[in-house]
MINU-509474 format. One record per residue (C-alpha): residue number from 1; residue in one letter; z, y, x. Coordinates in nm, 4 decimals, decimal comma. Layout:
> pos_code_zz_yy_xx
> NUM_A_Z_Y_X
...
end
This chain:
> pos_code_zz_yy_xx
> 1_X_-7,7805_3,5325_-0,1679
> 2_X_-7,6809_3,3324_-0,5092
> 3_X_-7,5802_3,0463_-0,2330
> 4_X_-7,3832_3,2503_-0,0295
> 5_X_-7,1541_3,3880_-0,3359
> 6_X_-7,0903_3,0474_-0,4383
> 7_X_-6,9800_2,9004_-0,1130
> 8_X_-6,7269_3,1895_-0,1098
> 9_X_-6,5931_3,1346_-0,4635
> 10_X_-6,5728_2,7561_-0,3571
> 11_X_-6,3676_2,8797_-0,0528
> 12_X_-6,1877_3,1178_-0,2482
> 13_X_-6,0609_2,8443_-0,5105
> 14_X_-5,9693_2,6029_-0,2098
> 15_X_-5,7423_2,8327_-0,0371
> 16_X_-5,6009_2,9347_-0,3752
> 17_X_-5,5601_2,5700_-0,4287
> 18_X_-5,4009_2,5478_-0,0995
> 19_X_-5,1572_2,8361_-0,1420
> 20_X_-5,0051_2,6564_-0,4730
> 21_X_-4,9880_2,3206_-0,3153
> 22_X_-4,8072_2,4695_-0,0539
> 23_X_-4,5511_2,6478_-0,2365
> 24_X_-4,4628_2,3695_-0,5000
> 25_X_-4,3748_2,1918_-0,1764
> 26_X_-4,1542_2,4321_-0,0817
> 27_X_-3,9651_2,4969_-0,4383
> 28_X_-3,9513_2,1189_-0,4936
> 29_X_-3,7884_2,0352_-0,0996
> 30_X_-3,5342_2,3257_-0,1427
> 31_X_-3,4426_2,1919_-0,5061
> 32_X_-3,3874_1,8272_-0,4282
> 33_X_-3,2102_1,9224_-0,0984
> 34_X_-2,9594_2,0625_-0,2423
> 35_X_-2,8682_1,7536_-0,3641
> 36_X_-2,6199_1,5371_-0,1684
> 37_X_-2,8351_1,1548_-0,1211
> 38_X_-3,1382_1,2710_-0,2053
> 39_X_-3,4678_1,1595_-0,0217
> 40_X_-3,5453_1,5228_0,1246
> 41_X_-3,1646_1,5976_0,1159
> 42_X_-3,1123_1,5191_0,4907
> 43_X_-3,2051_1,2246_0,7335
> 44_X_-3,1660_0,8474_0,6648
> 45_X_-2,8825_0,8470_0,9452
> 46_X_-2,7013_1,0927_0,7951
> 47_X_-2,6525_0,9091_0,5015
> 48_X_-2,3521_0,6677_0,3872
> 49_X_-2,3426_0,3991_0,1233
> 50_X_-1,9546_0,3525_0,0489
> 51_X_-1,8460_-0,0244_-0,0113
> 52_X_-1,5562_-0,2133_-0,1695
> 53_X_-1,2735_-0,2592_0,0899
> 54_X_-0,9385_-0,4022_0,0648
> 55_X_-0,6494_-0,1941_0,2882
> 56_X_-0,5508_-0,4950_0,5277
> 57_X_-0,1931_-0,4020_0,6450
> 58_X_-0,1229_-0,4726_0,9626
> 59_X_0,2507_-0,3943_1,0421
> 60_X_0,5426_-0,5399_0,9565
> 61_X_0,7785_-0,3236_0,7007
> 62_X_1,0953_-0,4632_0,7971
> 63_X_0,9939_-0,3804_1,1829
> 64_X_0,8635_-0,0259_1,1463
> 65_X_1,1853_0,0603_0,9246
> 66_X_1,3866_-0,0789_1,2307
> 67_X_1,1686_0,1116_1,5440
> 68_X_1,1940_0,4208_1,2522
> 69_X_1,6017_0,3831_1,2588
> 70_X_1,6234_0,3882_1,6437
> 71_X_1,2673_0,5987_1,7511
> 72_X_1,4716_0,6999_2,0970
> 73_X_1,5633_0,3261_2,1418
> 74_X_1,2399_0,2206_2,0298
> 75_X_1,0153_0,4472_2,2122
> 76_X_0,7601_0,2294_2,3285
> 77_X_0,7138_-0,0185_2,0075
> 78_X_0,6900_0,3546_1,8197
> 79_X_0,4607_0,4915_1,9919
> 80_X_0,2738_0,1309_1,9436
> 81_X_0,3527_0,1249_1,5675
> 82_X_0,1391_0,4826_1,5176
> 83_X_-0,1651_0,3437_1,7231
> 84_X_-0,1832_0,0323_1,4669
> 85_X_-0,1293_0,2513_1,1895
> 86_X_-0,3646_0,4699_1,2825
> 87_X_-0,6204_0,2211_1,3971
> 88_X_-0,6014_0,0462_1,0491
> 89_X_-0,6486_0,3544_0,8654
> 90_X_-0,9494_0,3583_1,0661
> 91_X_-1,0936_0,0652_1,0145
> 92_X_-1,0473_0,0912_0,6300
> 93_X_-1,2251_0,4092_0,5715
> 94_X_-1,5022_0,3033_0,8599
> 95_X_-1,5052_-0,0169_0,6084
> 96_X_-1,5224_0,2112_0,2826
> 97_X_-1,7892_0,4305_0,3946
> 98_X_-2,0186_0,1113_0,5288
> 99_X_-2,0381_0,2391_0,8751
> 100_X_-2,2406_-0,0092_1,1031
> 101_X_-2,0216_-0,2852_1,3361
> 102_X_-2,1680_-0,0271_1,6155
> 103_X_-2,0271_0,2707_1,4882
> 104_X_-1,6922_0,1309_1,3730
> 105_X_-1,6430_0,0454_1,7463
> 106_X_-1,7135_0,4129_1,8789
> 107_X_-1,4702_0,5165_1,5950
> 108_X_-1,1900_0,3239_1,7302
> 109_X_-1,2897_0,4160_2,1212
> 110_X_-1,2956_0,7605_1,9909
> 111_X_-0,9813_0,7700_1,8865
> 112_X_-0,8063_0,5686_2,1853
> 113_X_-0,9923_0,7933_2,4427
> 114_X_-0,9125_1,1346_2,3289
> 115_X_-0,6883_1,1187_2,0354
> 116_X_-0,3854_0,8565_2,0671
> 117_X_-0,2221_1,0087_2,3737
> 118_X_-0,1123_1,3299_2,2060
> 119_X_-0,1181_1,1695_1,8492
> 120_X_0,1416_0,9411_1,9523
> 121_X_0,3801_1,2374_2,1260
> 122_X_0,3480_1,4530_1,8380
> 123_X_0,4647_1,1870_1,5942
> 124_X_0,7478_1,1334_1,7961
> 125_X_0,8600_1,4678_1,8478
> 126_X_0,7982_1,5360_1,4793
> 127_X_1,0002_1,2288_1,3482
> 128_X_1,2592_1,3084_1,5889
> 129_X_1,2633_1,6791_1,4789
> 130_X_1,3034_1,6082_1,1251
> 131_X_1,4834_1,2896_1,1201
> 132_X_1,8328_1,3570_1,1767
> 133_X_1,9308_1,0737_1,4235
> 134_X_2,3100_1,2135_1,4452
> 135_X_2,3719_1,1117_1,0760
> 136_X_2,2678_0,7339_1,0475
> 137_X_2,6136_0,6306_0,9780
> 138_X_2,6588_0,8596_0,6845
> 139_X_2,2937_0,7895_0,5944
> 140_X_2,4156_0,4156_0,5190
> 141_X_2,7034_0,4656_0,3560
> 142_X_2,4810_0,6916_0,0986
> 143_X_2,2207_0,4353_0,1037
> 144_X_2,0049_0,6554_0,2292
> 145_X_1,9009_0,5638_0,6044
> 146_X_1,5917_0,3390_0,5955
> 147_X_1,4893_0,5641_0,2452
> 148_X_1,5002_0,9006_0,4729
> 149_X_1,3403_0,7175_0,7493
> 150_X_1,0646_0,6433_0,5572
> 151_X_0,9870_0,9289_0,3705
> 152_X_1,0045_1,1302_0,7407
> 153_X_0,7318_0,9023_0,8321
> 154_X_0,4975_0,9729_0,5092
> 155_X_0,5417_1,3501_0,5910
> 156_X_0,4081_1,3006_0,9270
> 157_X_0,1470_1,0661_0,8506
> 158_X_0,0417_1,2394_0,5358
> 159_X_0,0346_1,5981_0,8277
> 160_X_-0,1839_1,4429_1,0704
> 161_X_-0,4313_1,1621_0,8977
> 162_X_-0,6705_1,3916_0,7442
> 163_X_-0,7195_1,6154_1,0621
> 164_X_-0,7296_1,2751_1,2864
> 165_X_-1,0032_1,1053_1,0537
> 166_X_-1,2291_1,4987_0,9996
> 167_X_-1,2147_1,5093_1,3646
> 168_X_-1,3143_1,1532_1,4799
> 169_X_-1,5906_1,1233_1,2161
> 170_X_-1,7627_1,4897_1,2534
> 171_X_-1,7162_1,3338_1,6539
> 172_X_-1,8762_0,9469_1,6184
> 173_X_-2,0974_1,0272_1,2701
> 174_X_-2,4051_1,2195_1,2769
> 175_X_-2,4212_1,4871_1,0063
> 176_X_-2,6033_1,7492_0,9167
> 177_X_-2,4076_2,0650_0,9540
> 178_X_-2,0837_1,8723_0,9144
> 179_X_-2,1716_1,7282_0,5801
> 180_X_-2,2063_1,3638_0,5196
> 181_X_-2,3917_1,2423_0,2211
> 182_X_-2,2972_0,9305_0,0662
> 183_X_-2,3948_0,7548_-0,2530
> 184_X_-2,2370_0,4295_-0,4040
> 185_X_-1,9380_0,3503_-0,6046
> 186_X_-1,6165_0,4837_-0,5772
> 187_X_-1,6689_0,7696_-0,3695
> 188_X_-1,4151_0,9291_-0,2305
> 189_X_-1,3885_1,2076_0,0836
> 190_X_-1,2494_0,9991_0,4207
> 191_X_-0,9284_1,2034_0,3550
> 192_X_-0,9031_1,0832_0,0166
> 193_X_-0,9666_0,6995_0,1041
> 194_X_-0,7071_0,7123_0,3654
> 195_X_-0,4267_0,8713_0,1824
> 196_X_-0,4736_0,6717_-0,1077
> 197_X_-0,6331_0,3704_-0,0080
> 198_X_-0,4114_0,3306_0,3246
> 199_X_-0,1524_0,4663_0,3774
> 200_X_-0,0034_0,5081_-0,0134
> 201_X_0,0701_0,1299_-0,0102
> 202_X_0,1834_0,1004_0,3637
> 203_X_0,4495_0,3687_0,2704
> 204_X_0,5086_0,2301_-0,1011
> 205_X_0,5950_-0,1347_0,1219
> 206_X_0,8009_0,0490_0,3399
> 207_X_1,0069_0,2067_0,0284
> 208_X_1,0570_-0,1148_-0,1236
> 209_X_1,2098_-0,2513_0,1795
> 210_X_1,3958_0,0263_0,2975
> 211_X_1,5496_0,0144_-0,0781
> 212_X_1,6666_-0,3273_0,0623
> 213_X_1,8038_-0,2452_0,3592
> 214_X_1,9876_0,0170_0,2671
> 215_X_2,1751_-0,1800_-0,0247
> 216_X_2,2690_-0,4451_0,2365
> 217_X_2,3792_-0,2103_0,5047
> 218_X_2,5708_-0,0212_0,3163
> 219_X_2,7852_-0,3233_0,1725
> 220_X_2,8608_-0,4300_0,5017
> 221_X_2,8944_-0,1129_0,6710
> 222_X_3,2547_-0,1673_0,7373
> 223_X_3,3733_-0,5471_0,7249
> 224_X_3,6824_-0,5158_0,9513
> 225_X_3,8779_-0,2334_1,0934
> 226_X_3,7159_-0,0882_1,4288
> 227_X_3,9413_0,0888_1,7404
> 228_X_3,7458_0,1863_1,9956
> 229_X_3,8541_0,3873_2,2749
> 230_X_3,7135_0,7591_2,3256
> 231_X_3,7339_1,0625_2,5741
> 232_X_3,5488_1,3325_2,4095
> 233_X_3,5257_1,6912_2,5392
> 234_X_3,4770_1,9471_2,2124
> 235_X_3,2869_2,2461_2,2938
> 236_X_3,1723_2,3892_1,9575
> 237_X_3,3456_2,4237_1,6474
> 238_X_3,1148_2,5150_1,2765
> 239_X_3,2839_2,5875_0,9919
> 240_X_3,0978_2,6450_0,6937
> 241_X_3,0861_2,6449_0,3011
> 242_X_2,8168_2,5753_0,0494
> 243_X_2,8025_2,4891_-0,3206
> 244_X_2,5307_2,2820_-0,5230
> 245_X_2,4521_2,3650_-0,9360
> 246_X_2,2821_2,0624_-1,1283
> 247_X_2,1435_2,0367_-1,4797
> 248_X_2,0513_1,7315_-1,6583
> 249_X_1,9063_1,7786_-1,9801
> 250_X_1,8433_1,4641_-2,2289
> 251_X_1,5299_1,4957_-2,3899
> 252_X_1,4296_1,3097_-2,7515
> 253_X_1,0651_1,3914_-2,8581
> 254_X_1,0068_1,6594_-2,6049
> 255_X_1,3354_1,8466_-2,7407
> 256_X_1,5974_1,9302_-2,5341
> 257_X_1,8766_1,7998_-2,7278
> 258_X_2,2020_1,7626_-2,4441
> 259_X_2,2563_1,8829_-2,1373
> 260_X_2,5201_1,8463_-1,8423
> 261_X_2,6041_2,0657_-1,5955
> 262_X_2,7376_1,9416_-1,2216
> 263_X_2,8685_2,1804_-0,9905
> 264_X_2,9845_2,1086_-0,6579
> 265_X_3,1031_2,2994_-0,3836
> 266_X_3,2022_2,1604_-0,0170
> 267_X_3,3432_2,3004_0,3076
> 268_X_3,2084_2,1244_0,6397
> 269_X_3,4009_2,1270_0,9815
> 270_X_3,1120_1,9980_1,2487
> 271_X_3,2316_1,9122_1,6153
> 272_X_2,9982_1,9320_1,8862
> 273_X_3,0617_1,8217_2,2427
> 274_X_3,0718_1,5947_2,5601
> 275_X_3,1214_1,1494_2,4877
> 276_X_3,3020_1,1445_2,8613
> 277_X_3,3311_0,7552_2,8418
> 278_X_2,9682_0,7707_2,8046
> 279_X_2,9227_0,9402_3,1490
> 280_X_3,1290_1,2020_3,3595
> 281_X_3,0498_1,2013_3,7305
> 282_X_3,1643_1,4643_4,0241
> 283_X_2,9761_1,4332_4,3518
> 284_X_3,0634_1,6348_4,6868
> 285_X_2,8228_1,7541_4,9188
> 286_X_2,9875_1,8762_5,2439
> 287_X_2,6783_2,0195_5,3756
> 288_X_2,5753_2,2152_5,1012
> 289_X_2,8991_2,3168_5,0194
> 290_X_2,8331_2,2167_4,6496
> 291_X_3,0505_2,0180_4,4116
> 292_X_2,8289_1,8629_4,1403
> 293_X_2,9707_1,7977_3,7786
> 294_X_2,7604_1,5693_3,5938
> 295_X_2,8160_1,5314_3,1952
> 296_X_2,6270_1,3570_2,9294
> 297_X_2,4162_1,5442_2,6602
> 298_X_2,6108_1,7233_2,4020
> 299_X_2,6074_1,5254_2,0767
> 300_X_2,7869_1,5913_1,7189
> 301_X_3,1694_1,4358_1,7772
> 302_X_3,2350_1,4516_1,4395
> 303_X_3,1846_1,5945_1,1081
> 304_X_3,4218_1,6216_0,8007
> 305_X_3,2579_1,6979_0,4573
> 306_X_3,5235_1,8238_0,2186
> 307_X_3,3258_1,8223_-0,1633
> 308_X_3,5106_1,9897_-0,4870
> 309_X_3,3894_1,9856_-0,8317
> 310_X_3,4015_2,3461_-0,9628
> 311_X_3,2220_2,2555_-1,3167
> 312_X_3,1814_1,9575_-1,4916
> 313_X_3,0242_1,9868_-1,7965
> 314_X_2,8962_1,6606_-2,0193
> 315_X_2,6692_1,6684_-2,3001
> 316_X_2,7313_1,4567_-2,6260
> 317_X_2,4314_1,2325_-2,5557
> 318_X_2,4528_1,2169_-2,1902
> 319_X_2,6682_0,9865_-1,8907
> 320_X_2,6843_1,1017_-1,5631
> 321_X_2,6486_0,8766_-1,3377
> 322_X_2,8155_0,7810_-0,9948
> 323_X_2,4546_0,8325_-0,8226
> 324_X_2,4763_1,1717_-0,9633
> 325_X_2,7826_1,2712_-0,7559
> 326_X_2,6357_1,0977_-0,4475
> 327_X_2,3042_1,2483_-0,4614
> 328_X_2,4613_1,5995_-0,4304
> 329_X_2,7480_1,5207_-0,1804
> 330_X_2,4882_1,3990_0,0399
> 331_X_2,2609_1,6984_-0,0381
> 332_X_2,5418_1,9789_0,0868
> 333_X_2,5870_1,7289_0,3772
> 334_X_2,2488_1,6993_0,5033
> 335_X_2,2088_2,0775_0,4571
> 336_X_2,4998_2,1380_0,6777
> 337_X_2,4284_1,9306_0,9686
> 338_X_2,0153_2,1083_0,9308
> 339_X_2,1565_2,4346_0,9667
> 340_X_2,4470_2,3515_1,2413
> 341_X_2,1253_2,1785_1,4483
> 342_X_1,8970_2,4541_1,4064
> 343_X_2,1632_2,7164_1,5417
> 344_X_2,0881_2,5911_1,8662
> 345_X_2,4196_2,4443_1,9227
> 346_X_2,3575_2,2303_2,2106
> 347_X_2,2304_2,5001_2,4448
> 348_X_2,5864_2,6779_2,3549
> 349_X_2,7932_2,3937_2,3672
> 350_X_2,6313_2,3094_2,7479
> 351_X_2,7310_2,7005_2,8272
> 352_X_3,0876_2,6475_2,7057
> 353_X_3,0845_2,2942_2,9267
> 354_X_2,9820_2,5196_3,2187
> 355_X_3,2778_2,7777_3,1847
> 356_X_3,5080_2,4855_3,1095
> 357_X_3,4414_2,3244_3,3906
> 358_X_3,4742_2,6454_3,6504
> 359_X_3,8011_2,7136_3,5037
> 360_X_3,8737_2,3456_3,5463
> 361_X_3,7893_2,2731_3,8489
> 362_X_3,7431_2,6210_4,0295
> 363_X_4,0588_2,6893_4,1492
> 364_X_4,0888_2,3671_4,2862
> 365_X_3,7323_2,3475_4,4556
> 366_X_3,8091_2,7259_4,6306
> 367_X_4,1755_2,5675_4,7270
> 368_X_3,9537_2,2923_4,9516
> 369_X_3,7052_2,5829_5,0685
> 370_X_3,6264_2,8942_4,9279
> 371_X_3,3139_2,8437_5,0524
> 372_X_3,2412_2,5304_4,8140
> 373_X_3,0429_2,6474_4,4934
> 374_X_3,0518_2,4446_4,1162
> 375_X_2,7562_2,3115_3,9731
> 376_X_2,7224_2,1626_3,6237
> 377_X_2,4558_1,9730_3,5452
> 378_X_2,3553_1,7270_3,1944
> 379_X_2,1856_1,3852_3,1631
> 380_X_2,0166_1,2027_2,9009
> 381_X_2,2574_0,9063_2,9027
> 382_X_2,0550_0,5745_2,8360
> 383_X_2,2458_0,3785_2,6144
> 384_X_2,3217_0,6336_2,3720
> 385_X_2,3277_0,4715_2,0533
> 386_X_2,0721_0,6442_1,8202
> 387_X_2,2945_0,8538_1,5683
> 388_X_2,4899_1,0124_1,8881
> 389_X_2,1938_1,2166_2,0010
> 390_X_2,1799_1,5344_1,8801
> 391_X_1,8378_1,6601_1,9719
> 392_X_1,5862_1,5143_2,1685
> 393_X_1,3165_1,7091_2,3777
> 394_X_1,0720_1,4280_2,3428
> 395_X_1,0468_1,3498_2,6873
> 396_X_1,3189_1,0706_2,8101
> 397_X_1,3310_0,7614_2,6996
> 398_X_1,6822_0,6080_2,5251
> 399_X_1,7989_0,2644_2,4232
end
């Protein structure tokens, strides 16, 4: 009987023994797995050791500045220049995070399989959008078109780098509930490394050389006097007024001891119509009964920026500067041709073509037959040169 109780206490302390064993297991795996790298925290493969990498650039400033000038000219080497951007970027932060030779390569297929063909269309549309293509001319003579150009393209890039590089690597990298541990030096979230690491000196390269360009082309922007001939068709008049109000205060050990005030108003007169030497066709169709007026896409004619300083007030300590009045006459001018854009302007001026042209040419057409109808139709014209285009759907081609 003495035996008996003894081989149950024995039994007794084992499974106590057991029970303890068993939950320091548990306490110590759910303590260290809560730690990113750690040797319970999650799988070998899901873990990264981040390495020292160098951002090889490999575009050519002075050539994405030009294809950035003239995207509807240079569709095809823009839609190029995003896929080697974007490639790059790539490889870098595959680099950074020391992703095996095998997975580097299903990052790149990755991203040319299902990513590049509507990457590349909504950079285009996007630079396109918010570049304003009409105003290149004043953009030079304000030193500002390569500059503008440029910092267009860091908004864009900037938009759609971190989604591109989340959605590739939770595609090609295995993780563990979309979190990738890492461990090394210099560690850094993908985002992060291709922001800063990237694309931050591709962009500050592209500044530098833009500053360039823009110096040159400006001096030169008019060497001799230019006739050309025109036929223009004016469909849309916008009148409109707007005023700017600067202060520049001159600071000596954090106290504000001068300041200047700038103010500057401006009234803008912005044509919009038809460039008939461009292209103006008329085509007869007997058997339809249909007369077919064909006219080129509306673009901006012209636009006259009248600026007039309301206040100018200097401090003692402080010069303004001739940059100072530029900076703001080009302000109230870029602000004018955003809004006059955005007001849908070239669906209007294409409905004042189309009543134009029936009071044109309908009285004439019904003289030959009243049975003959009008029809106006619009065309991309091809060798449009960039700042004549006033919006661009994305779609056609131009240069």
């Amino acid at each position: 009987m003495a035996v008996n109780l003894n081989k149950a206490n024995k039994i007794g302390r084992v499974l106590i023994l057991i029970c303890l064993i068993g939950i320091a297991v548990i306490v110590i795996s759910r303590y260290y797995k809560s730690k990113p790298g750690s040797f319970l925290g999650a799988p070998k493969e899901y873990e990264l050791n981040y390495m020292p990498s160098d951002y090889e650039m490999t575009i050519d400033p002075e050539d994405a500045l030009a294809i950035a000038n003239n995207p509807q000219r240079y569709r095809k080497e823009f839609n190029q220049m995003v896929y080697d951007i974007n490639t790059s970027v790539l490889r870098h932060v595959s680099t950074r995070m020391g992703l095996s030779d095998s997975l580097q390569r299903a990052v790149l297929k990755e991203y040319e399989d299902n990513h590049h063909g509507y990457l590349e269309k909504l950079y285009y549309n996007d630079f396109v959008r918010l570049k304003d293509t009409t105003a290149n001319i004043y953009e030079t003579w304000y030193d500002n078109e390569s500059g503008s150009a440029t910092k267009v393209f860091e908004e864009i890039t900037s938009k759609y780098t971190c989604y591109l590089i989340n959605q590739i690597l939770a595609t090609v990298i295995p993780t563990d509930g979309g979190r990738i541990y890492a461990k090394g030096s210099g560690l850094e979230t993908p985002c992060g490394i291709a922001l800063t690491e990237a694309l931050g000196p591709m962009i500050a390269r592209m500044e530098e050389r833009a500053a360039i360009d823009d110096f040159s082309k400006s001096r030169g922007l008019l060497q001799e006097k230019v006739e050309t001939v025109i036929a223009e068709l004016a469909t849309m008049e916008v009148r409109d007024k707007k005023g700017i109000n600067k202060q520049m205060q001159t600071k000596i050990w954090g106290v504000n001891v001068s300041s200047s005030d700038l103010e500057i108003t401006a009234i803008s007169i912005l044509k919009v119509g038809f460039r008939l030497n461009d292209y103006f066709d008329i085509q007869l169709n007997p058997k339809a009964n249909l007369v077919t007026v064909t006219l080129p896409e509306p673009v901006i004619l012209s636009h006259e920026v009248y600026p007039k300083i309301e206040k100018l007030d200097i401090g003692w300590l402080r010069e303004v500067e001739t940059v100072n009045f530029n900076e703001s006459f080009n302000a109230l001018r870029k602000e004018f041709r955003r809004e006059a854009v955005e007001s849908n302007l070239t669906k209007r001026s294409e409905q004042q073509a189309v009543q134009l042209m029936n009071t044109m040419f309908g009285p004439l057409i019904k003289s030959m037959n009243n049975r003959y109808e009008l029809k106006v139709e619009f065309r991309p014209v091809p060798n449009n040169t960039p700042e004549e285009n006033l919006e661009d759907d994305g779609n056609s081609i131009r240069g």
